[in-house]
DRENDO-1510 file (C-alpha; in Angstrom, 1 decimal, always signed):
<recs>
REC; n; res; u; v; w
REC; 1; UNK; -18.9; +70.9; -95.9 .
REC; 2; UNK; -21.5; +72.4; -93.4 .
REC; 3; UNK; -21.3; +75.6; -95.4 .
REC; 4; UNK; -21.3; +74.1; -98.8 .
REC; 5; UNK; -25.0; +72.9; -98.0 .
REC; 6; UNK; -25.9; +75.9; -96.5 .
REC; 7; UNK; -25.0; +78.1; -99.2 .
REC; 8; UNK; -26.1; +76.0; -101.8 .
REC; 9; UNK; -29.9; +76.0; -99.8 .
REC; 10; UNK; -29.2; +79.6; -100.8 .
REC; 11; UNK; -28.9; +79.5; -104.3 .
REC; 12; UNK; -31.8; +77.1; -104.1 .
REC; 13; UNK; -33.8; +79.0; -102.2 .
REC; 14; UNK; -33.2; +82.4; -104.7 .
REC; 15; UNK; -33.9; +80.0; -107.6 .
REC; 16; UNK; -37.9; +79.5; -105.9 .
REC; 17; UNK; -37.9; +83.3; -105.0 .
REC; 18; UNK; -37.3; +84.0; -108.9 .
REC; 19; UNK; -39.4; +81.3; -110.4 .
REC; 20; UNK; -42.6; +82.7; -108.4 .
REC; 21; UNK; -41.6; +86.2; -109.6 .
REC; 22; UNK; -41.7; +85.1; -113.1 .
REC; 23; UNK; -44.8; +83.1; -112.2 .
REC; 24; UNK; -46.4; +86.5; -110.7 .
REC; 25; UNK; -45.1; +88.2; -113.7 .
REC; 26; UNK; -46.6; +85.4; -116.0 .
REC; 27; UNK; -50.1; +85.1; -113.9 .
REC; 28; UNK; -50.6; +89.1; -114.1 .
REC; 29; UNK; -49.9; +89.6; -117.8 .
REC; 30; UNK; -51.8; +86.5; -118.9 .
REC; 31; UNK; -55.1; +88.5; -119.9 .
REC; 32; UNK; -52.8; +90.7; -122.1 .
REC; 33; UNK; -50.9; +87.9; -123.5 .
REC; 34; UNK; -54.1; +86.1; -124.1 .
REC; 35; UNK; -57.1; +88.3; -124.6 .
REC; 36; UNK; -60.8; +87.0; -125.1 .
REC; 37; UNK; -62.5; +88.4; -128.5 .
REC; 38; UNK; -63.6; +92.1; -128.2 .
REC; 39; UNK; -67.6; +93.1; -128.7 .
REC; 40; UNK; -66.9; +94.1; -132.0 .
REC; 41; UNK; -64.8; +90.7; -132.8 .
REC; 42; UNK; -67.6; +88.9; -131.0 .
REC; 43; UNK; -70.1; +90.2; -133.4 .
REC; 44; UNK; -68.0; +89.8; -136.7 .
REC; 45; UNK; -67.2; +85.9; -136.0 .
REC; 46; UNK; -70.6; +84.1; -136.9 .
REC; 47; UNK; -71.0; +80.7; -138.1 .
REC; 48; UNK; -70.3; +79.2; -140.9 .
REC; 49; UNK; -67.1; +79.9; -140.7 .
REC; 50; UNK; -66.2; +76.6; -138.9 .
REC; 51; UNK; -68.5; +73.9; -138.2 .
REC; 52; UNK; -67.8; +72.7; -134.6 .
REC; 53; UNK; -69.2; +69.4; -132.8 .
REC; 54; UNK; -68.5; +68.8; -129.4 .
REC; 55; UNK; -67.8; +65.5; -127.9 .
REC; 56; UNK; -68.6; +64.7; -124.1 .
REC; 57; UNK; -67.6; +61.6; -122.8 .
REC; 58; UNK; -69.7; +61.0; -120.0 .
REC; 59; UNK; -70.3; +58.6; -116.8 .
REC; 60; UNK; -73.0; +59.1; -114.5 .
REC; 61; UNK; -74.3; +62.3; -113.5 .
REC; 62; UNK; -74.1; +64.8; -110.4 .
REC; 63; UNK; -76.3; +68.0; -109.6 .
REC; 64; UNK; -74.5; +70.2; -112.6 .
REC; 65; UNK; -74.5; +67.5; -115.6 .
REC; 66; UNK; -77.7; +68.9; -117.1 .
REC; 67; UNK; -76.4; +73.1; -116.6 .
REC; 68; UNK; -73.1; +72.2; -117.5 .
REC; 69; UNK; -74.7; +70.1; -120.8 .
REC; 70; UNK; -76.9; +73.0; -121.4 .
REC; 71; UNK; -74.2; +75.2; -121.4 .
REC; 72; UNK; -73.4; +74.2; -125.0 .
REC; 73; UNK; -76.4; +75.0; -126.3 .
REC; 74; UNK; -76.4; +78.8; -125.4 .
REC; 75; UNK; -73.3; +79.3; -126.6 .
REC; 76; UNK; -72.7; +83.1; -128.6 .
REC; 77; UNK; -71.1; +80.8; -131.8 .
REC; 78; UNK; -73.8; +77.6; -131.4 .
REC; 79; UNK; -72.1; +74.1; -132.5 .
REC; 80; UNK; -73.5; +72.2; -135.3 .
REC; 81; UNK; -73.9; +69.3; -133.0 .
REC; 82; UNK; -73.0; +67.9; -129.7 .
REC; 83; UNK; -72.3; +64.5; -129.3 .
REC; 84; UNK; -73.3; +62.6; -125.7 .
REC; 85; UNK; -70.6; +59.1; -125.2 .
REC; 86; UNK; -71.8; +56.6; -122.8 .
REC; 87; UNK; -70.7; +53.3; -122.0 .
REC; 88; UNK; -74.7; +51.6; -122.3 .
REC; 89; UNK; -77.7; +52.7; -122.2 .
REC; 90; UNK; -78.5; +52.3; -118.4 .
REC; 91; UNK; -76.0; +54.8; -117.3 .
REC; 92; UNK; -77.4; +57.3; -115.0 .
REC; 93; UNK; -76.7; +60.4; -117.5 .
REC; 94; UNK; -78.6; +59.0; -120.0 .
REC; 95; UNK; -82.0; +60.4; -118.6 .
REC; 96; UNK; -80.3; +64.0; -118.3 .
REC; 97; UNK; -78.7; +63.8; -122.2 .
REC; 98; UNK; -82.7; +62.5; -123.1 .
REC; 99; UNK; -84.1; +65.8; -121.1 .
REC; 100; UNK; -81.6; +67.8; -123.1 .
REC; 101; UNK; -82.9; +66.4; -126.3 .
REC; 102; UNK; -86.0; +67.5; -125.4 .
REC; 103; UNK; -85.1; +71.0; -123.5 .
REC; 104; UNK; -82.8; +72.4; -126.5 .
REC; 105; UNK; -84.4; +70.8; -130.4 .
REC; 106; UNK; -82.3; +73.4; -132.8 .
REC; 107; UNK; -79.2; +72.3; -132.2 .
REC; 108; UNK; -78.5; +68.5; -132.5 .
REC; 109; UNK; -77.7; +65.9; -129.5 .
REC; 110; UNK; -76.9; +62.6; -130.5 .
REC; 111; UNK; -76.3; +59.7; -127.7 .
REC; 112; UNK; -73.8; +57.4; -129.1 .
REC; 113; UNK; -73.3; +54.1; -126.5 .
REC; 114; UNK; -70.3; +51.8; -126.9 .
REC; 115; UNK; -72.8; +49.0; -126.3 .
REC; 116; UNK; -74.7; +50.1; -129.9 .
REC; 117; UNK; -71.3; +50.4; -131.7 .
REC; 118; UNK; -69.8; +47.5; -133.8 .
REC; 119; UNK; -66.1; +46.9; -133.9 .
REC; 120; UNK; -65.9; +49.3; -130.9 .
REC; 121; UNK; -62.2; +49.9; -129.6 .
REC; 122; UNK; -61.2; +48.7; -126.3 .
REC; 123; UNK; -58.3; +50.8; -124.6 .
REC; 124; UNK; -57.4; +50.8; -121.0 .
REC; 125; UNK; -58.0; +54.8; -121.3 .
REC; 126; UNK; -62.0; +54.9; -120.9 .
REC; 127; UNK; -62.0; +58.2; -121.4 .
REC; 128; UNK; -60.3; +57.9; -124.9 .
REC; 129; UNK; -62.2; +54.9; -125.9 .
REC; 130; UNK; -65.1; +57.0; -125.2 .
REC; 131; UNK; -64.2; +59.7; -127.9 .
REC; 132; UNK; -63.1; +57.7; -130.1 .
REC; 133; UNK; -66.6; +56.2; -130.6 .
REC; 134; UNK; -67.4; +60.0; -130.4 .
REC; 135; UNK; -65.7; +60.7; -133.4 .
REC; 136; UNK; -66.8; +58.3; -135.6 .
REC; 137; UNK; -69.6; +60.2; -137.3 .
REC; 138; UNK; -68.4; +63.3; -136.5 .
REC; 139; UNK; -68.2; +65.5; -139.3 .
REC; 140; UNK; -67.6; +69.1; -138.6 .
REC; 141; UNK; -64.5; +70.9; -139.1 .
REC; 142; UNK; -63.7; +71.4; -135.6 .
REC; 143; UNK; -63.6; +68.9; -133.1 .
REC; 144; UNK; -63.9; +69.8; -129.1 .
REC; 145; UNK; -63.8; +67.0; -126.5 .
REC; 146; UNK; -64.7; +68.7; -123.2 .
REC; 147; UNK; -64.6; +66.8; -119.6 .
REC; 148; UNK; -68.1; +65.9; -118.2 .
REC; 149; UNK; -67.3; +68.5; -114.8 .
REC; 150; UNK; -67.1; +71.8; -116.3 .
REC; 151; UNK; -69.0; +74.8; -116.6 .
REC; 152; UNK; -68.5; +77.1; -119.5 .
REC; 153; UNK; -69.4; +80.6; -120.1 .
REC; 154; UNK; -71.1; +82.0; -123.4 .
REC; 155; UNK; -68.7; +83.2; -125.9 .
REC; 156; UNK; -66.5; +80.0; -124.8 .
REC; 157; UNK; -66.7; +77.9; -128.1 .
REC; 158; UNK; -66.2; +81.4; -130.0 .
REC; 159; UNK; -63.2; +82.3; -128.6 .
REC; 160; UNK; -61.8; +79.1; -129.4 .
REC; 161; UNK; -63.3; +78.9; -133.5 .
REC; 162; UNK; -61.3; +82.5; -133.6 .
REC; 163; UNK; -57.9; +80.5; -133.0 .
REC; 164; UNK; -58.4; +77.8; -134.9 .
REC; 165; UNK; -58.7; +80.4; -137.5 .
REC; 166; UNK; -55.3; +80.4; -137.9 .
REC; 167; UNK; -53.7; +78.0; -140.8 .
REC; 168; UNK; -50.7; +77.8; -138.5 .
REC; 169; UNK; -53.3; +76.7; -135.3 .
REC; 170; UNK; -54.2; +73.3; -135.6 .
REC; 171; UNK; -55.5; +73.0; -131.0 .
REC; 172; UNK; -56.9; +75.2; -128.9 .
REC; 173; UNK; -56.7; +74.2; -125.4 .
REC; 174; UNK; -58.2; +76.0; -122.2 .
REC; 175; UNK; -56.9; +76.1; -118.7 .
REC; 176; UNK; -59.7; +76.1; -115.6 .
REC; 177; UNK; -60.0; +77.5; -112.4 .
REC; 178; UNK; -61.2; +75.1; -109.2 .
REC; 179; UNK; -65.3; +75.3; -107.9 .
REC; 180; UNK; -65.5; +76.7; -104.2 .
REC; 181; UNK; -64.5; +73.8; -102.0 .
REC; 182; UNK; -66.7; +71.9; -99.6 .
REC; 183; UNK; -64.2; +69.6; -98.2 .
REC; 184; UNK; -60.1; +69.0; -97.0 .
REC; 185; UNK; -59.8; +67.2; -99.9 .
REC; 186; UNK; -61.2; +69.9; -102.5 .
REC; 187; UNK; -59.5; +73.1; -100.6 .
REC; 188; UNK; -56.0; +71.2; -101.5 .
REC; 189; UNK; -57.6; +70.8; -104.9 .
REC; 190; UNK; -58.1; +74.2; -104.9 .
REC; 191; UNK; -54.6; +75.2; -104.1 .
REC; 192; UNK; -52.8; +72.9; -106.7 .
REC; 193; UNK; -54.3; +74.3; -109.5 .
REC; 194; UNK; -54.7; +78.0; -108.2 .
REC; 195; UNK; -51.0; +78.2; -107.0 .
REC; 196; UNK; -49.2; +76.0; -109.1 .
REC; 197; UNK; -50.9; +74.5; -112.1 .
REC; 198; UNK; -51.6; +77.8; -113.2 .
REC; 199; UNK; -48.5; +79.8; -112.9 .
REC; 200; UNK; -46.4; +76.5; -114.4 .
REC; 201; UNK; -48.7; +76.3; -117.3 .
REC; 202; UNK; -47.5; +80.2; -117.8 .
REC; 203; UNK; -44.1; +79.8; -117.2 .
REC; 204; UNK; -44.1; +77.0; -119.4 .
REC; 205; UNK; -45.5; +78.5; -122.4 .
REC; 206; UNK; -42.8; +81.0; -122.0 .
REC; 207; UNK; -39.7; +78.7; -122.0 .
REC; 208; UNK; -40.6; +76.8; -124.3 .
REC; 209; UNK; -42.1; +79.8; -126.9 .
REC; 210; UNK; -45.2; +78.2; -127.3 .
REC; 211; UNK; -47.4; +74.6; -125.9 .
REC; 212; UNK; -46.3; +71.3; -126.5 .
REC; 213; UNK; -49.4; +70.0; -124.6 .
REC; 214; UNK; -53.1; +70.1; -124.0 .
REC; 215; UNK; -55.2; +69.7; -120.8 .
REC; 216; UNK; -58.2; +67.5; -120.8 .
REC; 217; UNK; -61.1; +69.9; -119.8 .
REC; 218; UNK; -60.8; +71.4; -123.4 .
REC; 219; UNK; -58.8; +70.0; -126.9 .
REC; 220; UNK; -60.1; +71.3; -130.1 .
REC; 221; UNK; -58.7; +70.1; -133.0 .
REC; 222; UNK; -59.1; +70.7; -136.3 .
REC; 223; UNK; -60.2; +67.7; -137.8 .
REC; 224; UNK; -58.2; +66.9; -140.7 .
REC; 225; UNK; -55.1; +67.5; -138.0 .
REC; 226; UNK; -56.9; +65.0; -135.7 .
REC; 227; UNK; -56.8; +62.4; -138.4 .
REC; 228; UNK; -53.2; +63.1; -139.5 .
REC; 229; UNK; -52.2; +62.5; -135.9 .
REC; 230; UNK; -54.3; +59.6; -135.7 .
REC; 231; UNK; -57.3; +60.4; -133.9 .
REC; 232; UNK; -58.0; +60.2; -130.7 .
REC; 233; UNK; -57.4; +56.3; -130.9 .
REC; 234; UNK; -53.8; +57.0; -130.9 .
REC; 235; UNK; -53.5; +57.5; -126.8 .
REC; 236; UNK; -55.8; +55.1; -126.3 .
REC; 237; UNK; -53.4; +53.1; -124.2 .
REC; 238; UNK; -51.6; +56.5; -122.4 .
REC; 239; UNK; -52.8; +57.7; -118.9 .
REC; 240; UNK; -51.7; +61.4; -120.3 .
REC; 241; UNK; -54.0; +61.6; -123.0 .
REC; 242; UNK; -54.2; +65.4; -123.6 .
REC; 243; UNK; -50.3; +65.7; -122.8 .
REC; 244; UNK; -50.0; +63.0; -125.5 .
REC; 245; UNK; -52.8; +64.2; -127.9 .
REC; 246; UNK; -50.8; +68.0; -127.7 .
REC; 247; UNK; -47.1; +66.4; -128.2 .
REC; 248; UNK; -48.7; +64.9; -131.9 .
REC; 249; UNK; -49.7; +67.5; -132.6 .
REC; 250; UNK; -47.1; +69.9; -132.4 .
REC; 251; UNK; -44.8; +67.6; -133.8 .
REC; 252; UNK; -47.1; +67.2; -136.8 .
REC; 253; UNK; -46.4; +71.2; -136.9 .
REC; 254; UNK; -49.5; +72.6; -136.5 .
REC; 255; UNK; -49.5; +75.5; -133.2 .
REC; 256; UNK; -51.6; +74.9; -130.3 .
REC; 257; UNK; -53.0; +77.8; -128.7 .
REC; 258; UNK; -54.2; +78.6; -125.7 .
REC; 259; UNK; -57.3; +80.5; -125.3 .
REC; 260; UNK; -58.1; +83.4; -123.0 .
REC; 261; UNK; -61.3; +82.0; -121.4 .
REC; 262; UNK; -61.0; +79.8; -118.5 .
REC; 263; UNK; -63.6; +77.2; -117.5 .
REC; 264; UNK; -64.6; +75.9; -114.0 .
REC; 265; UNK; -63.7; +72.3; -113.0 .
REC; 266; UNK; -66.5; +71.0; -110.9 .
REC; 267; UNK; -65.3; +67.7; -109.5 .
REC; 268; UNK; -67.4; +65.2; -107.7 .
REC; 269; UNK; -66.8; +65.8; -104.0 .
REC; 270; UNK; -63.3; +64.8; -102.7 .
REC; 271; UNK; -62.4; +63.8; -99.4 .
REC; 272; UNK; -58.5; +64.1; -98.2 .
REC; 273; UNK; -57.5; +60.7; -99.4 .
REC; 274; UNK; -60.0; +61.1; -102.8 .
REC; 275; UNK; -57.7; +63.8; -103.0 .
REC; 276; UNK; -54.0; +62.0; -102.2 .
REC; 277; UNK; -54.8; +59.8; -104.9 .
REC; 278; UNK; -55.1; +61.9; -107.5 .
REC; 279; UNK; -52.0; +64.1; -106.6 .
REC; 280; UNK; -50.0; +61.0; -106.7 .
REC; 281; UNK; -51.4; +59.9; -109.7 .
REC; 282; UNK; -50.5; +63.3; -111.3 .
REC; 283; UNK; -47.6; +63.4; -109.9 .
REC; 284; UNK; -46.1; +60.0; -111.0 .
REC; 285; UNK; -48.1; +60.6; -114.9 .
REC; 286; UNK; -46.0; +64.3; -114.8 .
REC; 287; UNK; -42.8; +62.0; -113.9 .
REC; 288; UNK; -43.3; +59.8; -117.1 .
REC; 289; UNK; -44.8; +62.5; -119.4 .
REC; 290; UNK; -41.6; +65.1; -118.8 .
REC; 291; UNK; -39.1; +63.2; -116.4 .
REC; 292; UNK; -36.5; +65.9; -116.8 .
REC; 293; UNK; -38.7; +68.4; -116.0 .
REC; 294; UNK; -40.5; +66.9; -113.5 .
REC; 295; UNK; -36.8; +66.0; -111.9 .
REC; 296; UNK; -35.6; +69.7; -111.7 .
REC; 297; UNK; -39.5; +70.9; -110.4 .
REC; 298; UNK; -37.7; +70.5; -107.3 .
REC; 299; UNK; -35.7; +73.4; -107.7 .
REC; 300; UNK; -38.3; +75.6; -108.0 .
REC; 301; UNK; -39.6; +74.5; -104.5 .
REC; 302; UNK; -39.0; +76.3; -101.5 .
REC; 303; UNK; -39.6; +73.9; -98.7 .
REC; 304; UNK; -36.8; +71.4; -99.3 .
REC; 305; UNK; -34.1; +74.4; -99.3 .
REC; 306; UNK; -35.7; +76.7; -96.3 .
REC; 307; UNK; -35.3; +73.7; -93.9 .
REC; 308; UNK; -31.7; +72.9; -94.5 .
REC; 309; UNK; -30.8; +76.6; -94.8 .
REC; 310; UNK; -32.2; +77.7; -91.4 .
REC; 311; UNK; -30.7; +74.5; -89.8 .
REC; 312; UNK; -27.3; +74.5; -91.0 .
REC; 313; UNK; -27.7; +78.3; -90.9 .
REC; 314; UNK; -28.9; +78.1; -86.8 .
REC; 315; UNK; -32.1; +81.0; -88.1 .
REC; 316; UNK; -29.4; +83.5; -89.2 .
REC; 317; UNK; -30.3; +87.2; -90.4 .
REC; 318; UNK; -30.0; +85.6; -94.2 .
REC; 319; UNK; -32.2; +81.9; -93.8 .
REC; 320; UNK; -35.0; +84.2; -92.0 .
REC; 321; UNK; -34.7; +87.3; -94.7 .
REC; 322; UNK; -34.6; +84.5; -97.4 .
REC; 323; UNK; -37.5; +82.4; -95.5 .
REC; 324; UNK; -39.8; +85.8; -95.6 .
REC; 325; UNK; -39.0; +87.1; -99.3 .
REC; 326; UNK; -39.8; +83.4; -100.4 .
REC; 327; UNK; -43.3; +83.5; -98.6 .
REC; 328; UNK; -43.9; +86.8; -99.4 .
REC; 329; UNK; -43.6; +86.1; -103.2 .
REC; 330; UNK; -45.0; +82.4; -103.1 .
REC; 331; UNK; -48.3; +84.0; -101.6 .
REC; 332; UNK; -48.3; +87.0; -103.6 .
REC; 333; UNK; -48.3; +84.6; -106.6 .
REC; 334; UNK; -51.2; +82.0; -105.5 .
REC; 335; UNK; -53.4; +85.1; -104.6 .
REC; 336; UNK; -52.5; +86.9; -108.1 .
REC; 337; UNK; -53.5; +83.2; -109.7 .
REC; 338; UNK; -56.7; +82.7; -108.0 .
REC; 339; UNK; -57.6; +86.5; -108.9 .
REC; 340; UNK; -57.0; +86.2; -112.8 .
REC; 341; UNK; -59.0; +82.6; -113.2 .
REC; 342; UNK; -62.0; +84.0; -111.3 .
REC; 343; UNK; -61.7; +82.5; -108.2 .
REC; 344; UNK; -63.9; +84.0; -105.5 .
REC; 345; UNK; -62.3; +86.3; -103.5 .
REC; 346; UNK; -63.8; +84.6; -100.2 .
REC; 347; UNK; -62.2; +81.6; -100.8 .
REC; 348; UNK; -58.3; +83.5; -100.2 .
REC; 349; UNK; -58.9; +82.4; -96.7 .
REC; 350; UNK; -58.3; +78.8; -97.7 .
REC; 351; UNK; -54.7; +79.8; -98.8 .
REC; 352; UNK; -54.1; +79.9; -94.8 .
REC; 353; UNK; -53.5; +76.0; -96.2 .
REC; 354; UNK; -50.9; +77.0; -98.1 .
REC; 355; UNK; -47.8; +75.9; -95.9 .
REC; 356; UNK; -49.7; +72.4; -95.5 .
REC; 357; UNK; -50.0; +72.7; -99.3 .
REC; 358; UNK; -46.3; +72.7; -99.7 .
REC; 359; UNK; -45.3; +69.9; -97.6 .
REC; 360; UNK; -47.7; +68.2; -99.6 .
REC; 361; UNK; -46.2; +68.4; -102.7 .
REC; 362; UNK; -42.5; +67.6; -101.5 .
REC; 363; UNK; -44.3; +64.3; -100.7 .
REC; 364; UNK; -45.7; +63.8; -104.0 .
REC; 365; UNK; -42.7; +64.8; -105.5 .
REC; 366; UNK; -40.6; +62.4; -103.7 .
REC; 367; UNK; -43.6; +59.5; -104.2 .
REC; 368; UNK; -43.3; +60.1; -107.7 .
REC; 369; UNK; -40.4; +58.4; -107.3 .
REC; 370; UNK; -41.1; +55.6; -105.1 .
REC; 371; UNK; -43.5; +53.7; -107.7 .
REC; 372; UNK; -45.1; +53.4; -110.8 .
REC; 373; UNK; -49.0; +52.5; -110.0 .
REC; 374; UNK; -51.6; +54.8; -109.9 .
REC; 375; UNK; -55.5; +54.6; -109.1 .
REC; 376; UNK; -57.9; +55.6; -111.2 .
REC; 377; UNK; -61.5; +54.9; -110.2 .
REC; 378; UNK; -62.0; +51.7; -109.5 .
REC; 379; UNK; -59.3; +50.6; -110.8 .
REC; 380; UNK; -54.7; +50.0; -109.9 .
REC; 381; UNK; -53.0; +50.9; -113.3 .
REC; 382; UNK; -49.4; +50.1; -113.7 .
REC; 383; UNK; -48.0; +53.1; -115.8 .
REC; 384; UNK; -44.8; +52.3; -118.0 .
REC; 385; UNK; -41.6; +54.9; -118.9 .
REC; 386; UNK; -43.0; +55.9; -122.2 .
REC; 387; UNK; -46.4; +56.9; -120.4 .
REC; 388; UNK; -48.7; +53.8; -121.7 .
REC; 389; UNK; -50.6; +52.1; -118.5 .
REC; 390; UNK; -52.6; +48.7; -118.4 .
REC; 391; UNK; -54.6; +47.7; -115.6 .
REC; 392; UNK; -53.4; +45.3; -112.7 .
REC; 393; UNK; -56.5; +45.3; -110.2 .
REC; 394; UNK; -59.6; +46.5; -108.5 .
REC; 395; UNK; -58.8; +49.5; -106.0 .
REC; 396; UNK; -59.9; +48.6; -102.0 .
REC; 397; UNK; -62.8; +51.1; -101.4 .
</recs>
């Protein structure tokens, strides 16, 4: 029996070593696979060709909400308008969104506040109710719903207008990279989307010959595919929002691609339990969105399978040989990831966190399992098996 379990840590343990050599392989060819628009491309794809409004649900503000607004209005393909969603009209971004106005006049910013809105809908998903009211009076071709933390670079809404090109393409989706960290809480930010978010995303795309989903710091839609889908109302009671929004869509059959240019998340500043929250909340929201896949995510772990093999094993020649080809490829993958999304070289020095990292996320995993409420701001959500949430109190601060 003793060597059942042992050699089936084995096998487990070769499964991890191959899934972060396809991740490596993934992670290295992904600027290949997905290439940003040449000069020549660049200077060829001008407006009109797709009218584009972009819609920012925002709350508040931090030190980058008036760059990272700005940012849209220096873009290589400008947007026909971009559209500022607030809750009312004494939120704290509304000043920046006014300074805007007055900083950038050729290309339109409209303020839109639930308050002001008749017949506006009420979801538990704020962010959703938010561009839903967005929408409404939107009437370009392409639709972008951006999150309020990210930074974009200049040909950004180009590259995505050159996908949507495409009859077959009806969402373009971007992934990000992290922000340098300033705290415990954001250097384990850091290493869940540098080491795993971004080589699963890959790996993904792969398997599955194409995206089935979206991520929330970019979805562009065409808008006559957002309507046939439902608009954004649709989710409006789902935690997963852009995994929802990018399952409509492909099952409408309309491609989602995924562009080349990756934008930077800039969070507000996370402590170590800020952080623990949101890791279990995206761990239980993967466990509803793709249970099966989420189930089996444990094979492709390394910590669970090292620690039974070099017990049962008593640190033979094998557990130890296994134990360094497994680290040698899981870091070799995480530095390859940060690389190719831009993250500063200087920052590697946080991946000394990595074994930390994945204890961590055996936790979450098994947490994933061990309930079904997650925080979100200020609020306990109770998230159901077909991914729709409702709230069920105020958080303790």
């Amino acid at each position: 029996m003793i060597s059942f379990f042992r050699d089936s840590s084995y096998l487990f343990i070769g499964f991890s070593i191959f899934f972060n050599i396809f991740g490596l392989y993934s992670v290295l060819t992904f600027k290949k696979t997905h290439p940003i628009l040449s000069e020549p491309e660049k200077q060829t794809l001008q407006p009109p060709l797709l009218s584009a409004a972009v819609l920012i649900p925002l709350r508040g503000n931090n030190e980058k909400t008036y760059k990272n607004l700005a940012a849209f209005h220096t873009q290589t393909y400008p947007p026909s308008e971009i559209r500022c969603g607030v809750d009312n009209l004494n939120d704290s971004a509304v000043p920046i969104i006014e300074q805007i106005q007055k900083d950038y006049p050729k290309i339109p910013t409209t303020l839109v506040s639930k308050n002001s809105l008749p017949n506006s809908p009420v979801f538990p998903n704020k962010k959703i109710q938010n561009l839903a009211n967005l929408q409404k009076g939107a009437n370009c071709d392409i639709l972008i719903a951006v999150d309020q933390d990210i930074s974009v670079p200049p040909y950004y809404l180009k590259d995505i207008v050159s996908h949507l090109l495409d009859p077959k393409t009806g969402m373009c989706t971007c992934l990000y990279r992290a922000a340098a960290p300033h705290s415990i809480g954001e250097i384990f930010e850091l290493l869940t989307i540098h080491s795993d978010f971004f080589p699963s995303v890959l790996i993904s795309e792969k398997l599955e010959r194409g995206l089935g989903f979206a991520f929330g710091a970019t979805m562009a839609f065409k808008q006559e595919v957002l309507k046939t889908i439902g608009g954004f109302e649709s989710v409006g009671d789902y935690l997963a929002d852009d995994h929802e929004l990018g399952k409509k869509v492909k099952e409408s059959g309309s491609k989602i691609a995924l562009s080349g240019v990756i934008v930077q998340h800039n969070p507000e500043a996370a402590s170590l339990k800020d952080y623990w929250t949101r890791a279990v909340r995206a761990a239980r929201t993967h466990r509803f969105c793709r249970p099966a896949g989420y189930f089996f995510s444990i094979f492709s772990q390394g910590l669970p399978w090292i620690i039974p093999a070099l017990f049962l094993s008593h640190l033979s020649r094998i557990s130890l040989t296994l134990l360094a080809v497994w680290g040698i490829t899981r870091i070799l993958t995480a530095a390859a990831s940060h690389i190719v999304l831009g993250g500063d070289k200087k920052n590697l020095a946080f991946f000394l966190f990595l074994p930390v990292h994945e204890a961590f996320k055996l936790i979450f995993w098994i947490l994933a399992f061990t309930g079904s409420k997650v925080t979100w701001g200020e609020t306990i959500y109770q998230v159901f098996k077909d991914g729709k949430f409702q709230s069920t109190a105020k958080a303790e601060r």
